[in-house]
N, C-alpha and C positions, 0 to 999 in steps of 0.2 A: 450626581457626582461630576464636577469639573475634570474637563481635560487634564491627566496627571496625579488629579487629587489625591491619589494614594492606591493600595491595593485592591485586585479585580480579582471576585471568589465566584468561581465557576465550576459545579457538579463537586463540593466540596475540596475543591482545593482554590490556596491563593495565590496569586501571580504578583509582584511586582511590574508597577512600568517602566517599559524599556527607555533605557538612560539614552538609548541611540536606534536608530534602525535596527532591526533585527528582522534576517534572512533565516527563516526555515525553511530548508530543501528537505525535501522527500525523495528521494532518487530510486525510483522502484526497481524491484529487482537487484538489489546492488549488495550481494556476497560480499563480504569482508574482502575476500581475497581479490576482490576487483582494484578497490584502491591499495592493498598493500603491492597489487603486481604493478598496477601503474606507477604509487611512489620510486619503484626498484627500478621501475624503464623511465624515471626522469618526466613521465609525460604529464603532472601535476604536480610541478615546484610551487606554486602559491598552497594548493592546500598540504603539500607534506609539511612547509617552514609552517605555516598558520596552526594547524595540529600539534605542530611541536612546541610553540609556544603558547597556547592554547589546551587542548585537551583530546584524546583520541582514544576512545572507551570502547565498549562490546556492549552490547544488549540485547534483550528478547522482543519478536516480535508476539502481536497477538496470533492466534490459531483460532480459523486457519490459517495463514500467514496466504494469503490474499491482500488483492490492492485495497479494496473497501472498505473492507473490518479495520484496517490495518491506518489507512488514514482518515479513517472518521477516529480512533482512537487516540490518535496524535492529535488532534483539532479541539478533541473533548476532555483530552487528560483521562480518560476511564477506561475500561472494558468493554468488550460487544454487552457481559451482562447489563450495563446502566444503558450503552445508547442504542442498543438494540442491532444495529447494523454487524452481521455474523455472516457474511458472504455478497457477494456481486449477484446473488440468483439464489431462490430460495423456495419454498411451498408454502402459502400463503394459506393459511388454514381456512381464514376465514373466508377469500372470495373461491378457495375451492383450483386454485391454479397456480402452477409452477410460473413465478413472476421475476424480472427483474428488480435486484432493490436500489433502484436508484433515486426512487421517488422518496421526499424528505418527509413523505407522511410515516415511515419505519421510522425515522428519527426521534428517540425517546427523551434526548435530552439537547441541553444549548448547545453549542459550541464557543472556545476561547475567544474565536477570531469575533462572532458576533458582542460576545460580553463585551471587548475592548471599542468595539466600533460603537458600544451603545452608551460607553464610558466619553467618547467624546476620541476614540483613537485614529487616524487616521490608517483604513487597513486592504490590502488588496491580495488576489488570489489567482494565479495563472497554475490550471492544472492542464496536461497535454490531452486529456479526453475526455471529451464533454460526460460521459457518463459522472464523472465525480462530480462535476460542475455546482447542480443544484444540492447535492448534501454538503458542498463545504461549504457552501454560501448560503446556506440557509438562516432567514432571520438576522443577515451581516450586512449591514449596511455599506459599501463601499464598493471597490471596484472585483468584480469573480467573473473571469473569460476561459475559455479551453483556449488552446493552438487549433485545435479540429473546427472548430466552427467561430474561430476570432474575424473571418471576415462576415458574420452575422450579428454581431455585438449592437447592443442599443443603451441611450443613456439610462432607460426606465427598467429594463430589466440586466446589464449585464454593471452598470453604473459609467458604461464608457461608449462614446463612438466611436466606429471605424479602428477596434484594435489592430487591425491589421495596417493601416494605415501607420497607425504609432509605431511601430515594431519596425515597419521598411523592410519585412520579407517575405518572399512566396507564400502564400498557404500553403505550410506542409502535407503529404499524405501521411494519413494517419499511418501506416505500414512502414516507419522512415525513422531514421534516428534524426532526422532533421524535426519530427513532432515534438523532441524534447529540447532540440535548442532553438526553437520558437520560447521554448516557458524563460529558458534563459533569459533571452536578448529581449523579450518581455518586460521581466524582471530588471533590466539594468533600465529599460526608456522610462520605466514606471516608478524607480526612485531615481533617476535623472530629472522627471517632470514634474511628476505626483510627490515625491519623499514621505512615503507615505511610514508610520511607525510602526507596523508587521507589513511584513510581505510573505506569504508560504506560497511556494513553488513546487510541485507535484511534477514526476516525468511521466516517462511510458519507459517497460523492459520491454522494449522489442529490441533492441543489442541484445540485451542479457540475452532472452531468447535463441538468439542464435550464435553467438560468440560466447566461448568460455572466458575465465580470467585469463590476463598475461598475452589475449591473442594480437594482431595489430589493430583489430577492425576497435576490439575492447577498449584496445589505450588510448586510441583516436579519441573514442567515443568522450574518456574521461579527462581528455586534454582539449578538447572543445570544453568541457565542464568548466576546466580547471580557468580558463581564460576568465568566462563569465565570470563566478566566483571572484576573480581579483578585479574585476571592475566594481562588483559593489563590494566590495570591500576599499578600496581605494578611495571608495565615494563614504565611506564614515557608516559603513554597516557592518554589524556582527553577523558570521554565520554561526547556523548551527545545522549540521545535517545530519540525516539518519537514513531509512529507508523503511518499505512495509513489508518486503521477506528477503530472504536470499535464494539462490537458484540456482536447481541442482542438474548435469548430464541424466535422464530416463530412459537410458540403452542400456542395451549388451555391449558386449565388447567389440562387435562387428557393426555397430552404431541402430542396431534396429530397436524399435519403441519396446519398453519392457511394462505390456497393460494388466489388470486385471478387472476384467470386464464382470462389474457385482452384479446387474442384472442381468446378463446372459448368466451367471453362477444361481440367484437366487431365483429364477426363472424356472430351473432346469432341478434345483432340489424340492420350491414352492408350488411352482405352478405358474406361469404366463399370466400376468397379471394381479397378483396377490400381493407382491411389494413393491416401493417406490426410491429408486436411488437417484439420489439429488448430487449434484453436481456444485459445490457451489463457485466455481469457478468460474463458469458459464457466463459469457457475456457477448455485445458479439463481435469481436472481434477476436476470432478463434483461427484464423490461419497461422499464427508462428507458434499456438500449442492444441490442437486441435479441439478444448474444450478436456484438457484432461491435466487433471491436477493430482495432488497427491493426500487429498481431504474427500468425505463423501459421506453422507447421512442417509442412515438407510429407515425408511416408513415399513413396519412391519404387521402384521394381516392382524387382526382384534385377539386378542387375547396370546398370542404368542409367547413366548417367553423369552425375554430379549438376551440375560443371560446368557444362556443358551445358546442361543442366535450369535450371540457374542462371540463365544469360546468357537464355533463352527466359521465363523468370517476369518477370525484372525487366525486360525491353523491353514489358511489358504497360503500358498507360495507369492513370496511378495507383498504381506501385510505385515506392520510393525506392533500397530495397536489399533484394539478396537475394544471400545468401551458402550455400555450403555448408556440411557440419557443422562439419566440423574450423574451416575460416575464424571462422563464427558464435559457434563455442562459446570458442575462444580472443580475440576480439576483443571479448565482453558477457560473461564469466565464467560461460559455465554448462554444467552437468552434460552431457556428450557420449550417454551412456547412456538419458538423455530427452529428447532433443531428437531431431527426424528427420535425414532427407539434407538439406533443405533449411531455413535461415529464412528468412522472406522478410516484410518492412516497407515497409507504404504510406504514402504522404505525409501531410501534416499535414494535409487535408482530406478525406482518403479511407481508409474499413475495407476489411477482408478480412473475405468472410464464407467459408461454406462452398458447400451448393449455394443457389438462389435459395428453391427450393420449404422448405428446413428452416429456415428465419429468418422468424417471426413479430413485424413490426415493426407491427402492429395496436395496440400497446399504448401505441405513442409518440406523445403529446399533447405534444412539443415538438420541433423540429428534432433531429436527429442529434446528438448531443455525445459520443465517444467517448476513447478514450486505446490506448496499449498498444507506441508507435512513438516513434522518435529526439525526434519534436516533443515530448513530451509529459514527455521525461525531464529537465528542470529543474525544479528544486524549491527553495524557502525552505529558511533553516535561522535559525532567530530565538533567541536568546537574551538572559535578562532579567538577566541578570549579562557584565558583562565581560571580556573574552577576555585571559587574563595577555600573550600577543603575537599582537594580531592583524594584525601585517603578516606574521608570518612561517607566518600560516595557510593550507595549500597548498589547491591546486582539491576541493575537500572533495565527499564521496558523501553520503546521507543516512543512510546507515550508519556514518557517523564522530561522530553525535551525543551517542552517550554516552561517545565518548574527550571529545569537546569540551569536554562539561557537567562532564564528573567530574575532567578533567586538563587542562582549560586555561581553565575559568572561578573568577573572582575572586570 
């Protein structure tokens, strides 16, 4: 197919090519209520007017509503069930161990970004932590850097030199809201230089993490956003932004962590060592949530009755729902083969950890802010061009943003 030559059909859906630039932001972590408290504090005039003329919707993220699942799903246009990615950390049946899923061999299907770059599209990819790194750029020909590791970049494996050099700023620490305005100001040198035909930009919620909406540290945060954003926009690119969950307060009222620790529970009704609660949050960068989320998959002893199993988790204090596999996996789209007997989701105030003794919450110099559970799964979906029919735009995922951008924006 020629550069342009028409439509790009990827995991059964088809994309139209973008008439211009197009900017997908992922902004992790980012509660609705994030941009409507900054539009109210004035601290993101470009994207309130851009929205407003434009398009400013709601929609579902996948579950768990983790980073992973959540932006390989945007990337793929599908569900964790077709691309197989259903958490950051998971139980790897076959080699027998609790593994990270970052490696692109869990990857069960293309991605967008690679179809267009294989169509002849000019495409690049600034995510803030290398863990994404290799699944969004898998099989993509063009330019894929983190902000964590851009002063390591090579032409042959990341398609560029010396990102950091391009960018002109410190290497951020990862633990810093300055790791997502590296993806930024990335994004503005790289259609400055490259003008390349997609660009998707991924953050880090480490603000979210620790600032609610409406705070000052929050508004900052999305008024440094808000700047970028109108540089490429002013340079002849459309946005389109969503996010991979929202993020909820995990206290009491007195700000302390509100856990329920399934293997210290299943331990002590099973037996020490009988079940396996997976985490899938887990990655490692666990000091602004110490590894605890509000999702969790529980492996239960041979012949058990998960039923059962079922109705006894979710009568615990502090569980919303908990389903078994078959139930779970058909009801949140995801892969049967990696998830356990059980899922099981706590409330909108309250994580699942694992036991008490392996979660080191030493490190949290702020109340609890977590995500990973039903609360957490509405998400923005904003756009700076107009929607050809937006009344008859259905309850949209955040994975339908590059149908939106490419075949129903004006």
């Amino acid at each position: 197919m020629t550069r342009g030559g028409g439509p790009i059909t990827v995991n059964g859906r088809t994309y139209g090519w973008p008439t211009r630039p197009l900017v997908v932001v992922c902004v992790d972590g980012c509660e609705p209520d994030y941009l409507a408290q900054a539009f109210l504090a004035g601290a993101m005039p470009f994207l309130a007017a851009a929205s407003a003329g434009g398009a400013s919707l709601l929609g579902a993220a996948v579950i768990p509503s983790f980073t992973n699942p959540n932006n390989l799903s945007i990337v793929t246009g599908v569900p964790p069930s077709v691309h197989g990615i259903c958490g950051n950390y998971f139980w790897d049946r076959d080699a027998g161990a609790e593994v990270m899923m970052n490696d692109p061999k869990y990857l069960r299907c293309g991605t967008i970004l690679a179809a267009f770059a294989d169509a002849g599209a000019s495409v690049a990819v600034v995510t803030a932590k290398d863990k994404l790194r290799r699944l969004l750029g898998h099989g993509m020909r063009g330019i894929c850097f983190s902000s964590e590791q851009a002063d390591r970049t090579t032409q042959a494996e990341h398609g560029i030199d010396d990102a950091l050099g391009l960018v002109g700023l410190p290497l951020p620490s990862v633990y810093s809201a300055a790791l997502s305005e590296f993806v930024f100001a990335a994004g503005v040198k790289l259609l400055e230089s490259r003008r390349p035909d997609i660009l998707y930009l991924s953050t880090t919620d480490y603000v979210q993490h620790k600032h609610a909406p409406g705070t000052d540290e929050a508004n900052a945060f999305y008024g440094m956003m808000d700047g970028y954003l109108a540089k490429l926009a002013a340079m002849g690119a459309a946005i389109a932004l969503t996010a991979d969950h929202g993020m909820n307060a995990k206290t009491d009222e007195d700000g302390a962590p509100q856990v329920v620790y399934l293997q210290d529970v299943l331990d002590a009704w099973l037996g020490a060592g009988r079940t396996r609660v997976i985490l899938p949050i887990t990655d490692p960068y666990v000091v602004h949530h110490g590894a605890l989320g509000s999702f969790a998959t529980i492996y239960l002893p041979e012949g058990a009755d998960a039923r059962a199993a079922a109705a006894s988790v979710a009568a615990l204090p502090g569980m919303e729902l908990v389903l078994d596999r078959e139930q779970g996996c058909r009801r949140f789209e995801l892969p049967p083969d990696r998830m356990g007997d059980l899922i099981a989701i706590s409330a909108r105030h309250v994580v699942i950890g694992t036991s008490a003794a392996k979660h080191d919450l030493s490190g949290l110099d702020a109340p609890l802010r977590s995500h990973g559970g039903l609360t957490e799964q509405t998400v923005p979906l904003v756009f700076s061009r107009p929607l050809a029919a937006p009344s008859g735009v259905r309850r949209l995922r955040n994975f339908d943003i590059f149908d939106v951008a490419l075949n129903r924006a004006r």
